[in-house]
PADREN-847140 format. One record per residue: x, y, z of N, C-alpha, C, O in turn. Coordinates in steps of 0.001 Angstrom, whole numbers, plus 500000, padded with zeros to 6 digits. Layout:
<sites>
XYZXYZXYZXYZ...
</sites>
This chain:
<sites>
217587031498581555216511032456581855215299031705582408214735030713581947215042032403583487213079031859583814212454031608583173212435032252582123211416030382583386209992030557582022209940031432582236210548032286581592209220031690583212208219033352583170208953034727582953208382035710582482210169034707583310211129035903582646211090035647580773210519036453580038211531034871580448211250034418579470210200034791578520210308035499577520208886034042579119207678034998578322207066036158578743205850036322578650207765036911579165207157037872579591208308038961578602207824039837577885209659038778578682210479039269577202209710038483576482209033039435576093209248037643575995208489037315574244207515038231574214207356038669573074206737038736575087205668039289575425205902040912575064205278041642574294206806041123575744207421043158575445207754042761573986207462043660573196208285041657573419209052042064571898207779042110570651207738042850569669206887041157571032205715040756570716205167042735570448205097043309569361204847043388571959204628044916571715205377045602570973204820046340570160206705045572571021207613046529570455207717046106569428207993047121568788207695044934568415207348044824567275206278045560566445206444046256565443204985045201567185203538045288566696203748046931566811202997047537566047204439047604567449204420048798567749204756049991566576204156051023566274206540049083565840206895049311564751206276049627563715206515050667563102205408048791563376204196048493562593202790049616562461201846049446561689202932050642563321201368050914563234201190052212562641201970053156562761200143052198562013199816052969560956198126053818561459197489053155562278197586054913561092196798055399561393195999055638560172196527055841559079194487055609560405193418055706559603192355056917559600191193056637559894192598057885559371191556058822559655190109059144558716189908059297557511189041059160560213187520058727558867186917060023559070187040060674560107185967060542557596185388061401558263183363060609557884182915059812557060182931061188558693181683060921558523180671062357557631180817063446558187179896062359556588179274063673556544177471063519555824177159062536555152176908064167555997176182064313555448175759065321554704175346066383555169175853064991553285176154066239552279174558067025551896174486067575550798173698067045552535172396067617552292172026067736550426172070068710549673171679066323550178171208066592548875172125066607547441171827067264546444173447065626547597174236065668546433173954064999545017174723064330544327172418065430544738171835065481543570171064066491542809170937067630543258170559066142541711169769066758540966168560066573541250167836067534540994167902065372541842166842064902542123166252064546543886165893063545544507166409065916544150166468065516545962164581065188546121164136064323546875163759066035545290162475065445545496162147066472546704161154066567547425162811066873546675162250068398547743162543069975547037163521070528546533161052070360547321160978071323546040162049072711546093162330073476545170162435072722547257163501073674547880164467073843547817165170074839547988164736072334547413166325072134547489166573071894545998166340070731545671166983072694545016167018071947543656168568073132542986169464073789543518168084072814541504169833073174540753170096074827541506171250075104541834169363075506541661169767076926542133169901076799543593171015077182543950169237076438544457169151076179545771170382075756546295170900076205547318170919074720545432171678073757546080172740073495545204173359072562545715173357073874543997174123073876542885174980072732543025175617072588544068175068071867542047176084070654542574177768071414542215178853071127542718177423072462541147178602072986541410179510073919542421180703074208542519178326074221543097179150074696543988179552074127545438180369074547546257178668073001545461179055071850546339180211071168546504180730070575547450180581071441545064181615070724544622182767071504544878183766070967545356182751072230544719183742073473545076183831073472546693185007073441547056182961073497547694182971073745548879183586072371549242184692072229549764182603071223548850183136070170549230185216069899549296185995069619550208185335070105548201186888069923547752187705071117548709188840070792549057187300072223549073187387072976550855188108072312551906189155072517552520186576070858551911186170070439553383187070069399552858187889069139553738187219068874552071187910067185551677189490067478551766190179066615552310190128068673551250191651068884550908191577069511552606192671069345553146191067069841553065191556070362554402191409069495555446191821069905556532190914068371555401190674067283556583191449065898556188191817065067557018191625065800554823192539064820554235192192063400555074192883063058556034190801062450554503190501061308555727190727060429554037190623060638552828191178059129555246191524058267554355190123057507554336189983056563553558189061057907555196187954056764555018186825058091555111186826058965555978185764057947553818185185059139553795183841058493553618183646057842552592182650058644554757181588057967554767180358059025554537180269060063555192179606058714553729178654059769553273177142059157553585176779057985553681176246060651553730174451060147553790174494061300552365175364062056551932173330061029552015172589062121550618172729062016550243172340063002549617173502061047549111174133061182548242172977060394547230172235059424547383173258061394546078171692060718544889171958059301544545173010058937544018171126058627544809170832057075544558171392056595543228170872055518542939172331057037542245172844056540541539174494056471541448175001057248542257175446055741540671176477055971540152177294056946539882178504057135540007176059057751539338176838058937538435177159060395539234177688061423538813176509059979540822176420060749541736177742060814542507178364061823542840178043059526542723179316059335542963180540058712542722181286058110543493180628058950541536181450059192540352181674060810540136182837061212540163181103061315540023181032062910539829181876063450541512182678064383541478181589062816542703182198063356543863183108062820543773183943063420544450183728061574543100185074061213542939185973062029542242186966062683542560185468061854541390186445062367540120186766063877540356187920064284540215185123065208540934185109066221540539185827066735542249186360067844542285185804066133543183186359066289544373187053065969545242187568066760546032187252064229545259188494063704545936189741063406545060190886063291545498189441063320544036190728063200543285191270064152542382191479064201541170191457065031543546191884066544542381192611067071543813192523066640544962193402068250543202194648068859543562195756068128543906196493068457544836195950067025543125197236066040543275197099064975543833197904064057543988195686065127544260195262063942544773194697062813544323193547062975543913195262061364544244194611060376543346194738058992544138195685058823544906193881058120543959193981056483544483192950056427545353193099055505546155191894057096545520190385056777546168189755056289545064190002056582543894188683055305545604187546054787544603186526054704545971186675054679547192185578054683545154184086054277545936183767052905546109184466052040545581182622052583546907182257051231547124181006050735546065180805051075544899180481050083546673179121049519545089177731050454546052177781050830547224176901050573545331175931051822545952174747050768545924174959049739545283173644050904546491172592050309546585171560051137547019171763051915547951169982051040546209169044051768546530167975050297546900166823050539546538168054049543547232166862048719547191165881049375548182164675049305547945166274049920549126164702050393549916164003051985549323163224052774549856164709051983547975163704052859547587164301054697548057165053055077548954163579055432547020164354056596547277165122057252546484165663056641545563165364058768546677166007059506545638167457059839545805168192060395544989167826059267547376169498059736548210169662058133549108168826057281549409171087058232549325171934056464549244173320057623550672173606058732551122173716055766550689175029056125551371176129055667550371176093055126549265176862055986550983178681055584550041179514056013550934179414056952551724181022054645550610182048055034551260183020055449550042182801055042548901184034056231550339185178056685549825186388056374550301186645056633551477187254055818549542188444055149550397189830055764549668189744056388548611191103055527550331192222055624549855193047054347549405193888053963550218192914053580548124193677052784548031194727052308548363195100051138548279195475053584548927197052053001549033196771052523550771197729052192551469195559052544551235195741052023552658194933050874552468195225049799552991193724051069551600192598050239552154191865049519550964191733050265549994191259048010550765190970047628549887189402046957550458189114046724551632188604046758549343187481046758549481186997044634549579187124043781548701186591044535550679186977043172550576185414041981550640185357040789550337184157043050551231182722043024550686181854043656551558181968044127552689180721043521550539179628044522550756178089044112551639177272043229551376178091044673552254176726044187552983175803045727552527176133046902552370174315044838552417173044046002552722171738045760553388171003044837553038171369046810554608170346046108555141169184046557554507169251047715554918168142046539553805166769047131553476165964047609554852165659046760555690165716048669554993164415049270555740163326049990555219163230050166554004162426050461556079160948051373555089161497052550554686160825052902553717162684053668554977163039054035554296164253054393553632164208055340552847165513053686553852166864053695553206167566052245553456167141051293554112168702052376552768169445050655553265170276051152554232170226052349554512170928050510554706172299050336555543173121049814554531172767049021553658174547050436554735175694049875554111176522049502554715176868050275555609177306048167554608178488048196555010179349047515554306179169046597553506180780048300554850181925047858553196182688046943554536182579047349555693183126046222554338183945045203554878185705045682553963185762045349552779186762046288554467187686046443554357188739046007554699188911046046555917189709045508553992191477044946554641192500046232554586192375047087553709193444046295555519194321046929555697195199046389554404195132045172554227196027047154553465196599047197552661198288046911553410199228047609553029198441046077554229199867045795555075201247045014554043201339044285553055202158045719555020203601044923554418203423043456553848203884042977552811202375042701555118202491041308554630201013040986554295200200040403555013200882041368553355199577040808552771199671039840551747198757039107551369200619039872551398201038038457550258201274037388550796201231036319550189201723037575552712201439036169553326200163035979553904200134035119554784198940036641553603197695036431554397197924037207555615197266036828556584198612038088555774198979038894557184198112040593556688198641041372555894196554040893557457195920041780557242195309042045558064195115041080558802194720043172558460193631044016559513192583044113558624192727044482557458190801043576559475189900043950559091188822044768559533188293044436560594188279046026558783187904046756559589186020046804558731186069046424557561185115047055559035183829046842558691183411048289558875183422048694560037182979049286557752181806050516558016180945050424557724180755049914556620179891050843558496178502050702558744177653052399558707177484053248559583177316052339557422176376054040557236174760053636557254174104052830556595174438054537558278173080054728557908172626055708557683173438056526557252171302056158557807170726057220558012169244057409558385168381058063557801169188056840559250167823057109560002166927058348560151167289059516560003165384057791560549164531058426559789164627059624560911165093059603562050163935060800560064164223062342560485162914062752561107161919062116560758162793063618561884161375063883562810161715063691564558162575063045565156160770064445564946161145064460566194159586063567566808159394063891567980158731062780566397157451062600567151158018061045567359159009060519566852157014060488568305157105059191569101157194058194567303157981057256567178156669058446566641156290057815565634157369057204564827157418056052564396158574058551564639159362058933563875160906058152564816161949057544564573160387058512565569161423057680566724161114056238566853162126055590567123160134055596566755160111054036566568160294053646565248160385052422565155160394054341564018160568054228563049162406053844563173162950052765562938162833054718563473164593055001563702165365053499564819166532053110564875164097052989565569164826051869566459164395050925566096164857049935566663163012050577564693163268049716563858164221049328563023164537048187562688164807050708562603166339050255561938166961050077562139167711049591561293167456050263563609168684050129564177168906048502564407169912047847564135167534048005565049167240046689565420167377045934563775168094044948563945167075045999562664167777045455561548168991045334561435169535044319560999169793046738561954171347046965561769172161045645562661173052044963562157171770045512563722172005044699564387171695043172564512172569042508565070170588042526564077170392041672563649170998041282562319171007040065562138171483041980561391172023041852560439173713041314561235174024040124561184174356042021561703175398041611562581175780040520562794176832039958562489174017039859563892174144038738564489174340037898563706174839036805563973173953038301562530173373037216561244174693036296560839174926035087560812175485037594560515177048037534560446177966036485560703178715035798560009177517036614562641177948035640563151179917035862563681180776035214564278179814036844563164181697036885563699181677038744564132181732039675563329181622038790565014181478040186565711183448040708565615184289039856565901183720041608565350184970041929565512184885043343565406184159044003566148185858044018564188185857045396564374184829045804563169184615045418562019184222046968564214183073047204563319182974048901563656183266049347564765182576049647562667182174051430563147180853051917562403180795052054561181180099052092563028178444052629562120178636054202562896178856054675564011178346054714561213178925056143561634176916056860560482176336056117559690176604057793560700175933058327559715175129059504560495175562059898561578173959060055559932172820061072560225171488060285561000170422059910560511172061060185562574171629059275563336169494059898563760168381059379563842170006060965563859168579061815563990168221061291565332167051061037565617168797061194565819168067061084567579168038062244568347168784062997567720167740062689569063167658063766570121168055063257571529167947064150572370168353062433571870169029062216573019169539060990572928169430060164572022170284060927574266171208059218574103169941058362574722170045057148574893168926058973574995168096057473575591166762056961574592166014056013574834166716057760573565166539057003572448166268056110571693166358056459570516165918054909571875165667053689571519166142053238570666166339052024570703166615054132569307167232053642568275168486053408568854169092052343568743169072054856569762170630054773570528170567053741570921171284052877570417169780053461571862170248052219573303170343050914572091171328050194571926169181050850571403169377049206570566170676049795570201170813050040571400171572050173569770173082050307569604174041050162570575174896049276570611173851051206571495175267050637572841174675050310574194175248050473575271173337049780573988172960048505575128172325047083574788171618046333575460172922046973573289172683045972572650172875044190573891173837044034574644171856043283573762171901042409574532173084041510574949173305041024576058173887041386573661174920040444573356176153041703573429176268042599572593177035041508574666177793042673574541178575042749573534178889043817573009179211040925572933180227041629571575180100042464570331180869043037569559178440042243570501178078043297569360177786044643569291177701045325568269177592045089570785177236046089570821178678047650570702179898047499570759178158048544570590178630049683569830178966050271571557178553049789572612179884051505571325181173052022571967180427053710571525179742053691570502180556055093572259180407056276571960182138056936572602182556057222573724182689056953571343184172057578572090184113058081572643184738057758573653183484059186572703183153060204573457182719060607574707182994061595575389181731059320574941181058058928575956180399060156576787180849060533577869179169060786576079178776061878576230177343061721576466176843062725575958176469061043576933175225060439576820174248062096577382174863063097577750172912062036577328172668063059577689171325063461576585171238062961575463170514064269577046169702065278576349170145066333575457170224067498575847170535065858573890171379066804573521170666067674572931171506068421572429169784068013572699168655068551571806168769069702572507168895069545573721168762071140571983168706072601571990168764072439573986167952072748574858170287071746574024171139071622575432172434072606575190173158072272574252172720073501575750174009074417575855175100073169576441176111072858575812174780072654577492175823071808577933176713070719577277177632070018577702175956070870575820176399070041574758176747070723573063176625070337571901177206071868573743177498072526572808178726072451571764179237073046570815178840071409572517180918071526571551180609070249570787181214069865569787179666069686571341179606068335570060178387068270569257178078067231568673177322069870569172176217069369568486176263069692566386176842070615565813175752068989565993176488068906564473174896069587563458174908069571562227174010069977564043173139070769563097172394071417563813172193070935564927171860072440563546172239073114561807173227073854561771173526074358562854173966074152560750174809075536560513174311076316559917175044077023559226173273076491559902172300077805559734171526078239560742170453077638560681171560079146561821171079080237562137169439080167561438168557079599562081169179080697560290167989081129559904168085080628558604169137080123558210166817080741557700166659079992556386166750081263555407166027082242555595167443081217554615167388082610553423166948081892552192167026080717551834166413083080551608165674083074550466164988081411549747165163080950548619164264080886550818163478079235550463164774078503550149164965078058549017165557078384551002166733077711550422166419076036551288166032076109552454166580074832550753167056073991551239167569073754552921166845073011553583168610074273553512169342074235554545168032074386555562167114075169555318168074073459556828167247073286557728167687074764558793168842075084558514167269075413559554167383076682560303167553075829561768167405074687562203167910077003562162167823077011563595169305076900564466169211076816565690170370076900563977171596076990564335172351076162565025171423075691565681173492075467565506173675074276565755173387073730567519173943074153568533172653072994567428171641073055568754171732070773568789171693070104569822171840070242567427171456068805568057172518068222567547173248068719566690172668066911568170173643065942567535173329064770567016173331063655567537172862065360565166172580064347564625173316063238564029172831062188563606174757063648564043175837062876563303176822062195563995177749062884564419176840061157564183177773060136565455178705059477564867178928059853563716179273058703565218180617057245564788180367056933566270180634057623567254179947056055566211180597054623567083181113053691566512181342053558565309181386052769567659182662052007567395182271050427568119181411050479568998182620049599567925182393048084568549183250047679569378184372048024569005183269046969570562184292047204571605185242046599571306186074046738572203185792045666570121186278045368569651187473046845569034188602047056569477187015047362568334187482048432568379187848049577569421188885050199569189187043049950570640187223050628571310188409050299572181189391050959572521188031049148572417189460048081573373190423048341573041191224048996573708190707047699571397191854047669570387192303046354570676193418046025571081191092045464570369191664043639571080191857043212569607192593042249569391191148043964568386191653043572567327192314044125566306191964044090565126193660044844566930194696045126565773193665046775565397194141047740564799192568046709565811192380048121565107191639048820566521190779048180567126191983049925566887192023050938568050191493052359567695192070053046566853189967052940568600189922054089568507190717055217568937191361054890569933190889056172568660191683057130569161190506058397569613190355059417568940189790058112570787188797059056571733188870060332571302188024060970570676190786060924571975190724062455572105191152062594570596192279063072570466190332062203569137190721062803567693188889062624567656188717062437566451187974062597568078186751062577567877186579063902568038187088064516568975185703064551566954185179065821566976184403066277565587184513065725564492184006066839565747182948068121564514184004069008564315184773069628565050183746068843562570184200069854562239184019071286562366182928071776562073184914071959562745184176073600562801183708073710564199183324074791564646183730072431565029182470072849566301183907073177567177184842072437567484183634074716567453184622075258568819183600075812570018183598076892570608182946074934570113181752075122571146181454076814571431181085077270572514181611077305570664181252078895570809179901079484569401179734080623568966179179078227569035177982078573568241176776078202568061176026078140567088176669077853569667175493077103570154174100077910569418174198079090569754172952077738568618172414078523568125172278079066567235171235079555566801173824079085566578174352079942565498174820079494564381174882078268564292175100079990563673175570079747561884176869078975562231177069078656563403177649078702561380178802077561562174180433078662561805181574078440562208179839080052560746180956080705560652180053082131560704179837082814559703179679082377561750179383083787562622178918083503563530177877082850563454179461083853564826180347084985564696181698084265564513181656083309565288182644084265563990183869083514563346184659082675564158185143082918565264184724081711563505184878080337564068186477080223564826187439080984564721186343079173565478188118079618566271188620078535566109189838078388566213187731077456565794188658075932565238189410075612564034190432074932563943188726076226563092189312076580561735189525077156561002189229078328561239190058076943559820189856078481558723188553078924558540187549078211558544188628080665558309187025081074557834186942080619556526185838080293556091188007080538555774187225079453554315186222078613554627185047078549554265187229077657555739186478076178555482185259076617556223184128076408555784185453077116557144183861077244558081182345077860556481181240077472556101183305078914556137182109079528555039181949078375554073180850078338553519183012077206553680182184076122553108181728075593553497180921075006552776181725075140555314180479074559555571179258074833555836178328074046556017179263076280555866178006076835556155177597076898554561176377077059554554178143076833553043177892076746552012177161075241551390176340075072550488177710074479552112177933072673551709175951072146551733175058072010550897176129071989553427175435071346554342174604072282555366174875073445555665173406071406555884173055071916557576173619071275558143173589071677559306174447070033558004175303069037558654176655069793559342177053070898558972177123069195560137178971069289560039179001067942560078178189067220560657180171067531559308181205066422559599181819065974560741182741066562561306181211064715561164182472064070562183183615063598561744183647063335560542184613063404562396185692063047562059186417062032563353186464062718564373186862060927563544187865060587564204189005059802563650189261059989562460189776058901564360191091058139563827191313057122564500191344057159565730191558055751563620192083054573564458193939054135563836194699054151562868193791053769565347195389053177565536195423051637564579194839050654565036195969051577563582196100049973562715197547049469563050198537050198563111197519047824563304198819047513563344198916046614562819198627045439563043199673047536561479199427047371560221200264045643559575200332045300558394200773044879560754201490043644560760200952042591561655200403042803562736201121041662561214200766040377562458202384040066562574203319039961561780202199039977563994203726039770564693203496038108564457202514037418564183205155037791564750204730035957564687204759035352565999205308034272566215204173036040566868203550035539568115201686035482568028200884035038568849201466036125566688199936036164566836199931035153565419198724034923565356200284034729564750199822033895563771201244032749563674202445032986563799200502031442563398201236030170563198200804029418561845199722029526561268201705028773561543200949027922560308199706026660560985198742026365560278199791026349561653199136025152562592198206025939563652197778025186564527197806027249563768196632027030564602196449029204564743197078029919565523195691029532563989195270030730564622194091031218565446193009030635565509194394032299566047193455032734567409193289033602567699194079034544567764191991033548568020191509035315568374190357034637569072189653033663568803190445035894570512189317036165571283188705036996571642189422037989571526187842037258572007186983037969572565186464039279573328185799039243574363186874040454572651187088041610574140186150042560573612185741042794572474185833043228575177186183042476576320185686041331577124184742040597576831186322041283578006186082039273578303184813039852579558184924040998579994184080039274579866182517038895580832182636038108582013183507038316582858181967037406582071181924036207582419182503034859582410182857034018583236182441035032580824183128034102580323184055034478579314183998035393578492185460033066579653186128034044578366185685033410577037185158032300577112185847034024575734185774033214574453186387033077573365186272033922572477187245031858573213188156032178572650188074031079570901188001029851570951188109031841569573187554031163568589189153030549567994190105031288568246189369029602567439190467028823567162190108028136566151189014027585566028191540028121564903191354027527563678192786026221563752193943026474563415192420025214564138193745024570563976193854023733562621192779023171562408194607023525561844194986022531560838195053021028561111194613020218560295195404020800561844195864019233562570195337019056563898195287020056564613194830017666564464194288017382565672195753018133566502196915018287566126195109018442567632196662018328568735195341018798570045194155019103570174196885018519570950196313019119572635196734020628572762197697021299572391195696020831573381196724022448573431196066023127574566194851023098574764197118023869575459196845024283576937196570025805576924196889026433575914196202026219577601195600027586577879195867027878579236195445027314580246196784029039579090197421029804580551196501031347580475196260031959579434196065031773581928195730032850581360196705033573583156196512033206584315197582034535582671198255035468583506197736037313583820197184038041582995198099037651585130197480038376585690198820039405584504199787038741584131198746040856584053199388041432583724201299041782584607202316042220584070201146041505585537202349040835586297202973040330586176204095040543586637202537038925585197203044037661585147202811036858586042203746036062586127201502036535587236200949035660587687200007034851586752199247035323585907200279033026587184199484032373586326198233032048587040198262031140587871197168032672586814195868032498587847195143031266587102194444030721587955195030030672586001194180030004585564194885028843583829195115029228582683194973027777584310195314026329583364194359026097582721193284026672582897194529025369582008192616024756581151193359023701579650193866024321578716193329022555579632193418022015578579191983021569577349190789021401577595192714021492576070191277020985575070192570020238574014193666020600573587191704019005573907192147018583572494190957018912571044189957018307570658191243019413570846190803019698569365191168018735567871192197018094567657190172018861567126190292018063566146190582019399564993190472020592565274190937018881563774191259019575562981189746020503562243188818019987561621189899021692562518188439022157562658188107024096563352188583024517564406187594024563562808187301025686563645186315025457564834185319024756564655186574026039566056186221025660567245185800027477567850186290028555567513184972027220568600184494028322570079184504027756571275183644026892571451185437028060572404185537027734573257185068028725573884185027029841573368184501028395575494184062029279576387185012028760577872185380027587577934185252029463578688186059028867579944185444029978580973185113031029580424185249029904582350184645030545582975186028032180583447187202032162583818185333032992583244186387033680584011185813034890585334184714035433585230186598035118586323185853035193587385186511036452587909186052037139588822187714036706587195188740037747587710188336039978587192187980040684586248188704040051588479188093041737588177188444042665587405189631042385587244188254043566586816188365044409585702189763044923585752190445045423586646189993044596584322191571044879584446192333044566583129191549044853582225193479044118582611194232043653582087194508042329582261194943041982583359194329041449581327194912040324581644196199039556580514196820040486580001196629038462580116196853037693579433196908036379579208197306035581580057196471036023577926196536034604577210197172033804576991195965033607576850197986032874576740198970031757576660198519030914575280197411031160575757198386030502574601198097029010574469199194028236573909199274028943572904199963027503573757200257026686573048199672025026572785198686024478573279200560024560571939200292023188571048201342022255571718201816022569572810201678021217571136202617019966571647203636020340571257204642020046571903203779021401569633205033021660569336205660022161569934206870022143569705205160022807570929206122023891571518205735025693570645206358026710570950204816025658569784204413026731569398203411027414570440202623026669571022203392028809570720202650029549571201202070030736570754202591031334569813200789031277571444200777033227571352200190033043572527199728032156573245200396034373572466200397035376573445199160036454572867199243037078571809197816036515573982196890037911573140196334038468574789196381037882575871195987039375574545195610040652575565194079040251575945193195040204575089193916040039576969192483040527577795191947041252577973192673041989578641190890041775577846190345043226578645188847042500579103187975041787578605189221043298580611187945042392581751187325043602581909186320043694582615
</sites>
């Protein structure tokens, strides 16, 4: 057989393996308006807002969307807050093996974020929090729960909740792209950009925004954030953006109740994604056309989210969300592959780079032992456009190599002296 016939079958088996393997993750994002006793707003309290019957609606919205990754804003700044949404709502009607993450109030305040997970997919592997003037940022750092995790063979995926500050004045809006600019510097801090999703109650009114742009026109492209959707625009009391705006689901305010009025007109509730993710250069892949609002069948621009009656879902669930929240829930799904093939991991040298590739490509490498090792990079064809040798010492390394070639598909090569190789995907 040809080299290049050759690796180019290692290359399809390499897919059709990894292919075998893949498993799906579905998240929802929500903001539960006030899942305490102590919201500190005189409106919203035990009659207004009943945790029991939240609880009831909630377990509605939770048994009918069934997400294995459940990311929350409002939620009361303690334990016992969510513990009570565990116990009294995700783990009921036969349903069991979610736990929560560790909660944090350090910036002060009467409502927190939290994630909710499904054990049998996903394990909690650590915790980040950013402090701002008024809430933290969370993020849970998660492993894929895979076949081979007893050999170190895992997917890592990072959620990122916020909830930025609420108001529509210039004031309130530099307030919101101070945090964002923490969120992100926190990142850099990091230092290893990969797959990452900051999902929460974004409160912007349009995509040009400042808090938005510090998110997906961030300076350093590997860090910057992905809109599946890719819907940019003036969304604020815009008809043309009617199928994706997520508050209010109230129409009008009854009897001093809590729930914000005015009917669903903005899009305060997002998920993005890191291009890392959007690409799918690392084992974890958005899935675009599963992005959506719950309940939103673009026919309630204005309006309550279940009158005049909803056409996306059940009128239960719609009347629990118009019961729950002024929020709706986002929801999307990523592609996991849920195995490392043994074209992507060696005992003597693992690798991962960079997508998508720029300018330059960048490719980070862990070898065990000094060796030489060559770098092919091929046009998706199987043309070899570009050679490059490095000897490396035993050591984690960042390499940069110039790349010059136009938007597209490409592929990687490298091997060692042994005769060991992988094979990983480009995106230009």
């Amino acid at each position: 057989m040809k080299r290049l016939d050759l690796f180019l079958w290692l290359l399809l088996w390499m897919v059709l393996d990894q292919a075998s393997a893949q498993d799906t993750l579905k998240m929802m994002q929500y903001n539960l308006m006030y899942y305490t006793n102590n919201s500190g707003v005189s409106d919203c309290n035990a009659v207004t807002n009943s945790l029991d019957s939240k609880d009831e609606n909630l377990r509605t919205i939770f048994h009918y969307v069934k997400p294995d990754v459940f990311c929350v804003c409002e939620l009361g700044s303690n334990n016992t807050y969510a513990d009570r949404l565990l116990n009294n709502v995700i783990n009921t009607n036969g349903v069991s093996g979610y736990a929560h993450g560790p909660l944090t109030n350090y910036s002060g305040g009467t409502i927190a974020n939290m994630i909710f997970y499904d054990t049998h997919k996903l394990s909690l592997y650590k915790h980040y929090y950013v402090t701002t003037s008024y809430r933290d940022i969370n993020g849970y750092k998660m492993y894929y729960n895979s076949t081979g995790l007893a050999q170190g063979d895992t997917v890592f995926i990072t959620f990122w909740i916020m909830h930025l500050k609420a108001g529509s004045s210039d004031a309130n809006a530099q307030s919101r792209h101070l945090q964002t600019q923490k969120l992100m510097n926190k990142l850099v801090s990091l230092g290893s950009p990969g797959n990452n999703v900051v999902s929460g109650d974004f409160n912007v009114y349009s995509a040009s925004e400042p808090a938005y742009q510090e998110l997906v026109d961030y300076s350093n492209s590997l860090y910057r954030f992905y809109d599946p959707i890719d819907r940019p625009g003036n969304w604020n009391n815009n008809a043309a953006f009617a199928d994706i705006h997520t508050q209010s689901t109230h129409s009008t305010n009854y009897d001093n109740e809590c729930f914000s009025s005015g009917g669903l007109d903005d899009r305060f509730d997002i998920i993005l994604v890191s291009p890392y993710v959007f690409y799918g250069s690392d084992r974890v892949h958005v899935l675009p056309e599963t992005y959506h609002a719950l309940g939103q069948d673009g026919h309630h621009y204005n309006n309550s989210i279940n009158s005049p009656q909803n056409q996306a879902i059940p009128q239960n669930v719609a009347n629990a969300l118009f019961n729950q929240s002024d929020h709706l829930p986002v929801i999307t799904e990523f592609l996991i592959d849920a195995q490392v093939g043994v074209t992507q991991y060696h005992r003597d040298f693992m690798l991962k780079v960079a997508n998508p590739v720029r300018d330059n490509l960048t490719v980070f490498m862990q070898n065990e032992e000094p060796d030489q090792y060559r770098f092919e990079i091929y046009s998706i064809d199987g043309r070899l456009l570009d050679v490059f040798e490095e000897s490396l010492d035993a050591d984690a390394h960042t390499l940069n190599h110039a790349f010059s070639y136009p938007k597209g598909i490409y592929l990687l090569k490298v091997s060692n002296s042994k005769g060991q190789n992988q094979v990983v995907k480009l995106v230009r």
